[in-house]
N, C-alpha and C positions, 0 to 999 in steps of 0.2 A: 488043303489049307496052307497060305502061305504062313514064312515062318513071323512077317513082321504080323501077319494079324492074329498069329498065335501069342506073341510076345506083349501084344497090345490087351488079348484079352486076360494072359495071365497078369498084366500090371494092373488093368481095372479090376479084378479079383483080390488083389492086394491091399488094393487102396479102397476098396469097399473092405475087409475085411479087418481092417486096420481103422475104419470108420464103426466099425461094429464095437469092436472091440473097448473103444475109447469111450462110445456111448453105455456100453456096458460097467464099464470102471465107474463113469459120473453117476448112470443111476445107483450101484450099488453103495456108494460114499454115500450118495442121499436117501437111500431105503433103509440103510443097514447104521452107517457110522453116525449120523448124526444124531440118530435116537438114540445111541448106547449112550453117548453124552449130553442126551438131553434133560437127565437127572441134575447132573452136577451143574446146567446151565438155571435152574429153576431157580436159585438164591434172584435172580435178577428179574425183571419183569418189563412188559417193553406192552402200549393200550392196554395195560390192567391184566395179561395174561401173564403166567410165569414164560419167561423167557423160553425156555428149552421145550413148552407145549410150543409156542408160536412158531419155533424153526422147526420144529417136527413135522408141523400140520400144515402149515400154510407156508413154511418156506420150502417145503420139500413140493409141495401142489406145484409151485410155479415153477421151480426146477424142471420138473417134469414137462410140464406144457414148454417151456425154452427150449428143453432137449428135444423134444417132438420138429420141432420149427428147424431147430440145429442142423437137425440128422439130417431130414429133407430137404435142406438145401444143402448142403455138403454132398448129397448123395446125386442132389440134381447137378452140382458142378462135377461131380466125378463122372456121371454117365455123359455131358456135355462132353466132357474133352475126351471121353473114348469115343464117339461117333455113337452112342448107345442109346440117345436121349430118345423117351417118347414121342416128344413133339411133333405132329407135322409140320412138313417143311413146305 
């Protein structure tokens, strides 16, 4: 194995894992921290829900589905620029 294509596969290993990782932060802010205040966001009320149910439930749902869409393209630009992509050419 040459070294530039060792050097290429440990930077696509990097930057995929540095992609993991960041998707990992966002969903745990939106699993974890935004329920723990979603008590104190309750005084408030946004279509007749209290506030803090509505971002729990339904803003964390589409978070979610964003981060899905995120990852996979971020992941399809990273395997593009190392020559890794699925696609046939």
């Amino acid at each position: 194995m040459s070294q530039n294509n060792a050097d290429a596969r440990v930077r696509h290993w990097e930057r995929t894992r540095n992609l993991t990782y960041l998707v990992l932060v966002i969903w745990f802010i939106f699993s974890f921290v935004v329920h723990w205040f979603a008590g104190s966001l309750n005084n408030a009320s946004f279509l007749g829900f209290p506030l803090g149910y509505y971002f729990a439930v339904q803003g964390s749902l589409a978070i979610f589905v964003i981060l899905i869409f995120f990852q996979n393209w971020m992941q399809d630009k990273i395997d593009d620029e190392a020559g890794v992509s699925e696609e046939e050419e």
